[in-house]
C-alpha atoms as one frame of an Amber mdcrd trajectory, in Angstrom:
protein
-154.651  93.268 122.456-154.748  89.430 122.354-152.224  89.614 119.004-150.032
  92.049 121.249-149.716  89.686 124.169-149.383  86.814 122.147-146.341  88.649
 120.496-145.203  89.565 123.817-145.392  85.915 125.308-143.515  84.712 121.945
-141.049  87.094 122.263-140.678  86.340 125.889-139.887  82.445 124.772-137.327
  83.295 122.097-135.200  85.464 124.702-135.898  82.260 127.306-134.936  79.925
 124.739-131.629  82.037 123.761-130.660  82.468 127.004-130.669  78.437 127.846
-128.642  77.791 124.666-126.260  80.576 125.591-125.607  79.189 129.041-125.474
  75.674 127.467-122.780  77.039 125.114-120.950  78.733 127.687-120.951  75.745
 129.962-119.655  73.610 127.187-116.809  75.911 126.288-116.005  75.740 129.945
-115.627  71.973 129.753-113.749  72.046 126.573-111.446  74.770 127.507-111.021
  72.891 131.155-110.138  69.430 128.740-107.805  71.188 126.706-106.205  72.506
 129.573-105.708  69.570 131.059-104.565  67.567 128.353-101.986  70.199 128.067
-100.533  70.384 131.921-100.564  66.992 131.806 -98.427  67.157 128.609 -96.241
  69.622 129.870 -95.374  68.029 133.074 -95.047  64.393 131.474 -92.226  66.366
 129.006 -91.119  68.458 131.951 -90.261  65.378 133.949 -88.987  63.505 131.095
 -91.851  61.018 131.108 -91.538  58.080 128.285 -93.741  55.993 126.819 -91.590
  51.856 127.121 -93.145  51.760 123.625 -91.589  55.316 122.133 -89.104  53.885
 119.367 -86.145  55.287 121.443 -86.958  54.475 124.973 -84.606  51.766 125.182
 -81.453  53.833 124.295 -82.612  56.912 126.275 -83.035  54.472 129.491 -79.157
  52.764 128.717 -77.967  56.609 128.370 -79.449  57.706 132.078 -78.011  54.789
 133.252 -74.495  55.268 131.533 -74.431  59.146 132.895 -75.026  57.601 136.493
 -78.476  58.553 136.455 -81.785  56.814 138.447 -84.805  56.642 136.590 -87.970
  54.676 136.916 -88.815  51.773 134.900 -91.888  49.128 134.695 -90.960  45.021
 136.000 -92.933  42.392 135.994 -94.595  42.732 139.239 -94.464  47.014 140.376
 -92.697  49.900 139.529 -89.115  50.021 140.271 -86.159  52.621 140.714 -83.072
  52.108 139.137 -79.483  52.907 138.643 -76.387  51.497 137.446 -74.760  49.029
 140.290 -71.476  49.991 139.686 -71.603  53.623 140.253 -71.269  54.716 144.164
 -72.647  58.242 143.359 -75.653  56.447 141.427 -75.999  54.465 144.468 -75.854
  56.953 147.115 -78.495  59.147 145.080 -81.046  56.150 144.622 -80.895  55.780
 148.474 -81.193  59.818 148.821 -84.570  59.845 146.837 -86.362  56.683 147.897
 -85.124  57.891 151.563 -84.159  53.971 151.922 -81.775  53.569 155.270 -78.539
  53.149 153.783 -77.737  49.675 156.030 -81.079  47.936 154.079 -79.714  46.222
 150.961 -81.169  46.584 147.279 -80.725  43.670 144.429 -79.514  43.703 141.589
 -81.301  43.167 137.999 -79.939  41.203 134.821 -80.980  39.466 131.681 -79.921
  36.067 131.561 -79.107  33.382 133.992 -75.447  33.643 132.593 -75.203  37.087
 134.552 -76.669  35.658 137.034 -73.928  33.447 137.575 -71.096  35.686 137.210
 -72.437  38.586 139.560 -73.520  36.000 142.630 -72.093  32.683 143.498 -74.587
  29.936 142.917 -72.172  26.833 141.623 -74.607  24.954 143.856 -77.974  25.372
 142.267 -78.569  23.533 138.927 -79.340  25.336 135.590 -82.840  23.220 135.779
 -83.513  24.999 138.769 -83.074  28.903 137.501 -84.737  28.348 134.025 -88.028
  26.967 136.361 -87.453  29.962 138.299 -86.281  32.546 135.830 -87.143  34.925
 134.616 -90.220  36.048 136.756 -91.530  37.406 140.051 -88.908  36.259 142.687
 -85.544  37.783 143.862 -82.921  34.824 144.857 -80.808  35.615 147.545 -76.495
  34.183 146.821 -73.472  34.737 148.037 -72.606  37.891 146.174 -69.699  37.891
 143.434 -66.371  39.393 144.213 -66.719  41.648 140.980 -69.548  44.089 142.787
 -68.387  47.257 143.986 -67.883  47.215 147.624 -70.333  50.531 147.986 -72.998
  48.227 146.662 -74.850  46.887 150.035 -71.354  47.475 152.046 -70.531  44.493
 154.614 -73.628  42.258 153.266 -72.091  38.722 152.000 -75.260  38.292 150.079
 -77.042  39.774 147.100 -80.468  39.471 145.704 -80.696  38.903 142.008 -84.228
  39.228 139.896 -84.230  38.515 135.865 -87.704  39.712 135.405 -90.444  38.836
 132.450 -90.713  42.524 131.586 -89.323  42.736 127.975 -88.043  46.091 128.279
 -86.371  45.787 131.774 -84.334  42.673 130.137 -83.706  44.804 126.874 -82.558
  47.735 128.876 -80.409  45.407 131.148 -79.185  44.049 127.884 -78.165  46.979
 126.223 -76.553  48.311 129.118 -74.347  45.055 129.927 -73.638  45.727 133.481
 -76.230  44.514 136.545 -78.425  47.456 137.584 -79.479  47.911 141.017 -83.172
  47.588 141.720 -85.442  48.538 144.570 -89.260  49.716 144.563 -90.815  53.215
 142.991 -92.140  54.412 146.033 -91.336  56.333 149.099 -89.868  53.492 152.421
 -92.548  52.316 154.209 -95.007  53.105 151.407 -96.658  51.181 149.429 -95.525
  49.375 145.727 -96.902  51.275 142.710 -98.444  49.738 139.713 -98.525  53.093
 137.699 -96.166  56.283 137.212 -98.482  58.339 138.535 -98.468  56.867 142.152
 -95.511  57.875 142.607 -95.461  60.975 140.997 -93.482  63.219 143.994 -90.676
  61.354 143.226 -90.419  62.493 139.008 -88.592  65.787 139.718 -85.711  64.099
 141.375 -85.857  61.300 138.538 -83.661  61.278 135.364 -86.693  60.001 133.592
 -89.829  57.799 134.235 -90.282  55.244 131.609 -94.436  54.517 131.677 -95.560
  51.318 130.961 -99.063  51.393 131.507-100.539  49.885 134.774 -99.078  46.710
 135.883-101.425  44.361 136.755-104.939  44.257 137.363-105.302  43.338 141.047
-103.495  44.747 144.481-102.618  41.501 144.996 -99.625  42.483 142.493 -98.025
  45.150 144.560 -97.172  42.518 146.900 -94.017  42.548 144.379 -91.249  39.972
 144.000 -91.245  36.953 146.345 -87.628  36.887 147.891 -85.882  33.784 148.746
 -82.315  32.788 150.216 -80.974  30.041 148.337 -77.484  31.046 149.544 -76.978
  28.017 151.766 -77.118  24.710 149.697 -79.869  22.042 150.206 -82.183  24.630
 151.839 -84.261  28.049 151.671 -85.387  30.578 153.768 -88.555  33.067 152.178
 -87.256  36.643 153.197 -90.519  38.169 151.438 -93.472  36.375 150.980 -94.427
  38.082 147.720 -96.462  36.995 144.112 -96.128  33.596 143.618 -94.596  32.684
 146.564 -96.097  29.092 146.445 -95.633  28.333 143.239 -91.782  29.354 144.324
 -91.586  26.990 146.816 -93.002  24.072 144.868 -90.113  24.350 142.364 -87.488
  24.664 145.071 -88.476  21.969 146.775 -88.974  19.362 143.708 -85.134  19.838
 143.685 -84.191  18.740 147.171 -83.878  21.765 148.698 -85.960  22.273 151.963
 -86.338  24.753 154.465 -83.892  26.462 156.548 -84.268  24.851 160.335
């Protein structure tokens, strides 16, 4: 008898014992099938909403081909996600206003590479090259008189454009390759707040030609205060429009040249 329940109580312990490793099996199948799933919706709606890696070898000339077919597409700067389209195309325009749902009367700037654009597409004869190359590239949009050769659909009736060269290298190659200014405006929603990753502003990707991913910009919120935006349109002074990222560091360089505040 005492053999017999010993059996039985051994017994009893290898069925206990089976049945915990089962369950642990099962439950780590479960997680492993839930990873791989995962992995793979997130796969299939990064290729379903044409999401691209800045550092695939072909971003570049995918991004300059959206633009080219009039397309808006999201792409990383130097401060927070921004929205994008070609500045000389009114459909490209309208469309960029459709999706951020941006009131059509509030202006957007304008993005370029090099100080030389900057010249031809706004009228700033009065600020010294000494001046911009303090200033540019980097986190601050200067408000000029805006150059004759922009379309008239661009910001109709406003005198003045914004103009940002940013420190993002592949913004600047993109606005290279494409050779024309690009209007830029922030990847979010109006009246919502700046995004420092894709997915932040993920309700947006279905009405995007593609979202170029460039990791997360920036390690504090601080950052999604975005580009500081200043009026140098008026010579010998400045107004701050935006008080954004770097804002004082700005001002100290406008002001070592002369220029002071607008009364």
């Amino acid at each position: 008898m005492l053999l017999l329940s010993i059996g039985r109580r051994l017994v009893l312990s290898d069925r206990k014992a089976s049945v915990r490793y089962v369950m642990k099996r099962t439950r780590t199948i479960k997680h492993d099938v839930n990873e791989i799933s995962n992995k793979y919706a997130k796969r299939l709606a990064n290729e379903q909403y044409n999401v691209i890696k800045t550092s695939q070898k072909d971003a570049k000339e995918v991004a300059v081909e959206k633009l080219k077919n009039g397309e808006v597409i999201a792409i990383p700067t130097d401060t927070v996600y921004g929205l994008t389209c070609s500045a000389n195309n009114p459909k490209a325009i309208s469309n960029l206003y459709k999706i951020k749902k941006r009131n059509e009367l509030k202006p957007v700037a304008i993005c370029v590479p090099k100080i030389e654009d900057f010249r031809c597409w706004g009228e700033s004869d009065h600020l010294v090259d000494e001046l911009l190359k303090e200033l540019l590239p980097g986190p601050v949009t200067i408000v000029v008189k805006r150059s004759p050769k922009l379309i008239r659909e661009l910001n109709p009736d406003v005198p003045n454009i914004g103009i940002r060269i940013t420190e993002n290298s592949f913004i600047q190659e993109v606005c290279e390759a494409f050779g024309e200014p690009i209007a830029l405006t922030s990847a979010n929603k109006s009246s919502s707040q700046s995004t420092l990753k894709v997915t932040e502003f993920k309700e947006l990707w279905p009405e995007l030609g593609a979202v170029f991913n460039g990791g997360q910009l920036g390690l504090s919120e601080a950052q999604r205060a975005a580009s500081t935006v200043i009026d140098l349109s008026v010579p010998g002074h400045y107004k701050i429009i935006r008080r954004g990222v770097s804002v004082e560091e700005i001002i100290k360089i406008v002001e070592k040249y002369n220029i002071r505040p607008s009364v």
